[in-house]
C-alpha positions in Angstrom: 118.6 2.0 -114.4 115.7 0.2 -113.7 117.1 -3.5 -112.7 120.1 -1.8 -110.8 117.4 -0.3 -108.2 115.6 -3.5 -108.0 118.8 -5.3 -106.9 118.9 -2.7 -103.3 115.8 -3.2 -102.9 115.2 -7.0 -102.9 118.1 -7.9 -100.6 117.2 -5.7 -97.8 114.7 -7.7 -96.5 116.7 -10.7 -96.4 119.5 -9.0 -95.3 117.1 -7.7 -91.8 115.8 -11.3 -91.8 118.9 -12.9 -91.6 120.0 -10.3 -88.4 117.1 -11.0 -86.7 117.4 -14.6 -87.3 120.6 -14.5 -85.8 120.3 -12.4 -82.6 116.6 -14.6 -81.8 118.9 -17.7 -82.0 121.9 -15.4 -79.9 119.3 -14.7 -77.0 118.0 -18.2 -77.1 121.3 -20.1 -76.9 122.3 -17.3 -74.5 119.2 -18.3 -72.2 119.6 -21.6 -72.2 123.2 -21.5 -71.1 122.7 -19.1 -68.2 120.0 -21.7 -66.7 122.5 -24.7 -67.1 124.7 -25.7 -64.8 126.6 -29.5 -64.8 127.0 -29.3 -61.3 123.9 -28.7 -60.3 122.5 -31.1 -62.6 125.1 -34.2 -61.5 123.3 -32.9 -57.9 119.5 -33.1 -59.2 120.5 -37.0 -60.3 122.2 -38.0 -57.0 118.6 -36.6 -55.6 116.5 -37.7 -58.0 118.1 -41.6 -57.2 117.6 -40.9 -53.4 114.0 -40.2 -54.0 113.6 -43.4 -55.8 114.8 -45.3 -52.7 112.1 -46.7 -51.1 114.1 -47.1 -47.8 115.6 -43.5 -48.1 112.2 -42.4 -47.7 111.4 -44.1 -44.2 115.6 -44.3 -42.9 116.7 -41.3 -43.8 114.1 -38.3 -44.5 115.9 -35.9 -43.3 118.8 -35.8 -45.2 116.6 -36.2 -48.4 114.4 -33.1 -47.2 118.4 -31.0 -46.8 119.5 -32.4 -50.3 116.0 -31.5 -51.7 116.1 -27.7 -50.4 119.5 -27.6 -51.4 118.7 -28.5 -54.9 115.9 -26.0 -54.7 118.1 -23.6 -53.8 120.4 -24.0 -56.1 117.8 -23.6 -58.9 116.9 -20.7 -57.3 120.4 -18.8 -56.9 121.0 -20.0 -60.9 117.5 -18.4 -62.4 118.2 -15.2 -60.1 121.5 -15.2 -62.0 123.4 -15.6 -58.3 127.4 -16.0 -58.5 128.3 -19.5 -60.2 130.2 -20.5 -56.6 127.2 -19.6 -55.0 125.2 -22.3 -57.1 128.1 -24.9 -57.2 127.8 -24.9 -53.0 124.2 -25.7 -53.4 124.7 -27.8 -55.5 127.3 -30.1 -53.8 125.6 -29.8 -50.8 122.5 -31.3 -52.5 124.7 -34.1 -53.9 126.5 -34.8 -50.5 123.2 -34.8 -48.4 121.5 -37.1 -51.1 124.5 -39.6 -50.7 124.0 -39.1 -47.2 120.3 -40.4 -47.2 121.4 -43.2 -49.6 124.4 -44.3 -47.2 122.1 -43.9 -44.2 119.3 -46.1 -45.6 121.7 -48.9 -46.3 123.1 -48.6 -43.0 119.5 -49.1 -41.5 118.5 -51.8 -43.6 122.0 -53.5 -42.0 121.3 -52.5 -38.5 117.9 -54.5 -38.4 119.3 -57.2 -40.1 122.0 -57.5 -37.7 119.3 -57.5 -35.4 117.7 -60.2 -37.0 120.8 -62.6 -37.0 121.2 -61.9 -33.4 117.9 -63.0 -32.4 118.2 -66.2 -34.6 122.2 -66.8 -33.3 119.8 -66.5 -29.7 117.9 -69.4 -30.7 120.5 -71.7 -31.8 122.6 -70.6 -28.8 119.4 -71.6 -26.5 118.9 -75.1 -28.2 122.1 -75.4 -28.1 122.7 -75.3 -23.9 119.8 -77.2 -23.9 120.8 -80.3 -25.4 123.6 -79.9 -23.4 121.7 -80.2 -20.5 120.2 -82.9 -22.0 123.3 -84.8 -22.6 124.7 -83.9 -18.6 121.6 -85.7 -17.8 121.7 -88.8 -19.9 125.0 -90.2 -20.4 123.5 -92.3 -23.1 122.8 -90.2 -25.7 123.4 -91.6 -29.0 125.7 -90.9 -31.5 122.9 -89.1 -33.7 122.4 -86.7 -30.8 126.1 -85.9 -30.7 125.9 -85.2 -34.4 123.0 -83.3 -33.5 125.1 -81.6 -31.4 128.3 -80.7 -33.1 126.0 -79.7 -36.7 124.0 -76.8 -34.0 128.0 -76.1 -32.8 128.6 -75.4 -36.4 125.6 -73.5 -37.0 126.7 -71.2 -34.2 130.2 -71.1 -34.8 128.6 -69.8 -39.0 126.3 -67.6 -37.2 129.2 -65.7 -35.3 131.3 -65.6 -38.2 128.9 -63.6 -40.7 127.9 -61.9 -37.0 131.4 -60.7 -37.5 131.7 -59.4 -40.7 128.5 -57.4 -40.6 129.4 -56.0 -37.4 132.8 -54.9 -39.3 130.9 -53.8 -42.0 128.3 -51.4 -40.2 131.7 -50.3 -38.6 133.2 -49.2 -41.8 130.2 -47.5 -42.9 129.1 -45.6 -40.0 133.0 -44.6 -40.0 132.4 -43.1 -43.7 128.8 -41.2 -42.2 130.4 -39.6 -39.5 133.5 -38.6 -42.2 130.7 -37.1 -44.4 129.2 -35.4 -41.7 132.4 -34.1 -40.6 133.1 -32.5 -44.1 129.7 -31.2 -44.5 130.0 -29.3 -41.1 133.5 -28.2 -42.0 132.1 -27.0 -45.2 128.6 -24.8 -43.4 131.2 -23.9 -41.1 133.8 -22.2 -43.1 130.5 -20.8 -45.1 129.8 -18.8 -42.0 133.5 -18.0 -41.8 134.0 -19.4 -38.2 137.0 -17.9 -35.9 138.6 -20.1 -33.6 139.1 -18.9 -29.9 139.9 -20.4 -26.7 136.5 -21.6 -26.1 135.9 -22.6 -29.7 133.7 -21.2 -32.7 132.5 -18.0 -32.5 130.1 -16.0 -34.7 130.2 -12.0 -34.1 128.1 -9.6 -35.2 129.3 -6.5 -34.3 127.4 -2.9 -34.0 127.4 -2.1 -37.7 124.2 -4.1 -37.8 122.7 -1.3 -35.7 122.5 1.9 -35.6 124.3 3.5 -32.5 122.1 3.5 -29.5 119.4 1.3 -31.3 118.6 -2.6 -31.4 116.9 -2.7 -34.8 119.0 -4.6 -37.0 120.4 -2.7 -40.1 119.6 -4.0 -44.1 123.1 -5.1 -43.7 122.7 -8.0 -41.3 120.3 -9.8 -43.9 123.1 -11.9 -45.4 124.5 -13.0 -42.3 121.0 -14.2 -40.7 120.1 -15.6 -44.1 123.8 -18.0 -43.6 123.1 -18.8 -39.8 119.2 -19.6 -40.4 120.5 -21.8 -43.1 122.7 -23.8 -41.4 120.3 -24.3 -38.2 118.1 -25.6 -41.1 120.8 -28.4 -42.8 121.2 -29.1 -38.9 118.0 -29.6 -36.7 119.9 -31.2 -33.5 121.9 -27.9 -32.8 120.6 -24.9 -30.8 121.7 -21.7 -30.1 122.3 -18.9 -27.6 122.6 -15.3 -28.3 124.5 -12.7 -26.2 124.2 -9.5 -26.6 127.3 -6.5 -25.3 127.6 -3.0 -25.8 131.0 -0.3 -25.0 131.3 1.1 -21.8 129.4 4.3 -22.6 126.5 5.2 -20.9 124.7 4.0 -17.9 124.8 0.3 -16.6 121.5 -0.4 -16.4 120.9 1.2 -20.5 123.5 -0.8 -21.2 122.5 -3.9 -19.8 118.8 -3.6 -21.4 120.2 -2.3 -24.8 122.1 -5.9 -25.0 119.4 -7.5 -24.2 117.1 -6.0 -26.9 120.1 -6.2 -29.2 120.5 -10.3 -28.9 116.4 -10.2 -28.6 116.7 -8.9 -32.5 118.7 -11.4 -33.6 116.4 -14.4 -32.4 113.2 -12.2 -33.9 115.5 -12.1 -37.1 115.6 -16.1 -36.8 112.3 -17.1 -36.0 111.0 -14.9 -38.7 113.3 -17.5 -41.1 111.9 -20.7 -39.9 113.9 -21.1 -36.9 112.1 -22.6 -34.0 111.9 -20.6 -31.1 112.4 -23.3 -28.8 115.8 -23.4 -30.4 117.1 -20.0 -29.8 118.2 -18.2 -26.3 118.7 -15.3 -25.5 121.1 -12.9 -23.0 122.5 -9.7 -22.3 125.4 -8.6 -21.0 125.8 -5.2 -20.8 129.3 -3.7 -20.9 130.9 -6.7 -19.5 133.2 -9.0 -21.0 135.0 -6.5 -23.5 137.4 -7.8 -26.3 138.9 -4.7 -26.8 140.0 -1.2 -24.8 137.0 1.1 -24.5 139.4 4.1 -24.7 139.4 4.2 -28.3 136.6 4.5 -31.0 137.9 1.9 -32.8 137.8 -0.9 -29.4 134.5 0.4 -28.5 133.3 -0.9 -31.9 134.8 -3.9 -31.2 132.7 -4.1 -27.7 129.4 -3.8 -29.4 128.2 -7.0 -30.3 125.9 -9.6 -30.7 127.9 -13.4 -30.4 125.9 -16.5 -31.3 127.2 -19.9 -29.6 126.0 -22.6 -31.5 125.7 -26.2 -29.7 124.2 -29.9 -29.7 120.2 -30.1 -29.1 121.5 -32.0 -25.4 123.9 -29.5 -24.7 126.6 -31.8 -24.5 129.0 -30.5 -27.2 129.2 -26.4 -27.6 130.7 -24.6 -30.2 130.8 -21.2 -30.7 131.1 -19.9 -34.3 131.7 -16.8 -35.9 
């Protein structure tokens, strides 16, 4: 009786050991999965080799700086345990802008030395009239002269050729830039789920970021101010303008001040998120411009808004997103 209660007793230790073993090394391996991800790491080396360029650092720093908060951003979204395509969008935008710098250094670099074989095709050009002034004025020039000659015609004629090529070159790859800037606007863009109208892009916030008859901006609207501060932040040249409506109900002149406090919200929202305030305008129109009938609940909903046009630095190009 004796060694049959020893046997119980022995192997329940080991037996609680070996659990606890296994649901330390469960959490662990649990843990260290959640904070991986192999597209945010493929992103973090495209980054990390942009850094290492010295000429990313002085051609293209701000598409380094937009890949960098990217990344950070996408380590961010994955330790707050943020949806995976959430932390895949940061984490391709990291990867493109970081190709971006890359692509815009080298282009750069080839600018100036196009630059540099244009001055020196100059020079050749210029000792090249000048012997032929030379020659116009003495019709005896030797025959080593006009080798002179036709060796400088052959060093211009070499000059214009690799002239060529780089200028084909630079062509190719500002063709790719403006391709990858294309896609990574498309991409913000359809982030921000733009609508298409007649005029464009337009972003709309309508009145369930308010409470009725008020122009403080509900919990609600945080998302969508987080997106659009966001994008004004990957893109520095573009500016905004914010208008603000309201239904037909009530007084003109409530009306017209309540869309103006309403669209005044908004740019608060956005300065308070890093936006420059001489980025942002502001107007209000009132009851004017509806997109819907204000006979019915349901259109008058529709009429209270806040729109945000989004447009070049210059003004030249406007867009209005939604």
């Amino acid at each position: 009786m004796k060694s049959l209660s020893n046997g119980p007793i022995l192997s329940r230790p080991v037996t609680i050991i070996t659990v606890a073993a296994f649901v330390a090394f469960t959490v662990a391996a649990c843990a260290t999965t959640t904070l991986t991800n192999d597209k945010l790491e493929h992103a973090r080396m495209a980054v990390s080799s942009a850094e290492h360029n010295p000429q990313v650092a002085g051609e293209a720093a701000i598409d380094l700086r937009t890949a960098e908060q990217a990344l950070k951003s996408g380590d961010e979204k994955l330790k707050t345990g943020r949806p995976a395509t959430e932390v895949d969008q940061e984490a391709y935008l990291a990867e493109r802008f970081a190709l971006a710098a890359q692509k815009g250094a080298e282009l750069r670099v080839s600018e100036k030395e196009i630059a540099d074989a244009e001055s020196r095709r100059n020079t050749v050009l210029l000792a090249a009239r000048e012997r032929e002034t030379t020659r116009a004025n003495d019709l005896a020039q030797t025959k080593s002269e006009e080798a002179d000659a036709a060796r400088s015609d052959a060093e211009v004629a070499r000059t214009d050729a690799r002239h060529s090529d780089e200028l084909a070159q630079i062509s190719a790859q500002q063709n790719d830039a403006s391709r990858l800037r294309a896609e990574q606007l498309e991409s913000a863009l359809s982030d921000l789920q733009a609508k298409k109208t007649d005029r464009g892009l337009v972003i709309t916030l309508g009145d369930v970021l308010f409470a009725t008859g008020q122009a403080d901006l509900e919990p609600g609207a945080r998302r969508s101010l987080d997106k659009l501060a966001k994008f004004m932040q990957q893109y520095p040249e573009r500016s905004v303008q914010i208008e603000g409506f309201t239904d037909s109900v009530g007084a003109d002149d409530y009306n017209q001040r309540l869309s103006e406090h309403r669209a005044d919200a908004v740019r608060q929202a956005l300065t308070e998120r890093g936006i420059a305030s001489d980025r942002i305008r502001t107007r209000g129109f009132g009851k004017s411009s509806p997109v819907a009938d204000n006979d019915s609940a349901s259109g008058r909903q529709q009429n209270r808004r806040v729109e945000v046009i989004i447009s070049e630095r210059d003004d030249r190009t406007a867009t209005r997103i939604q």
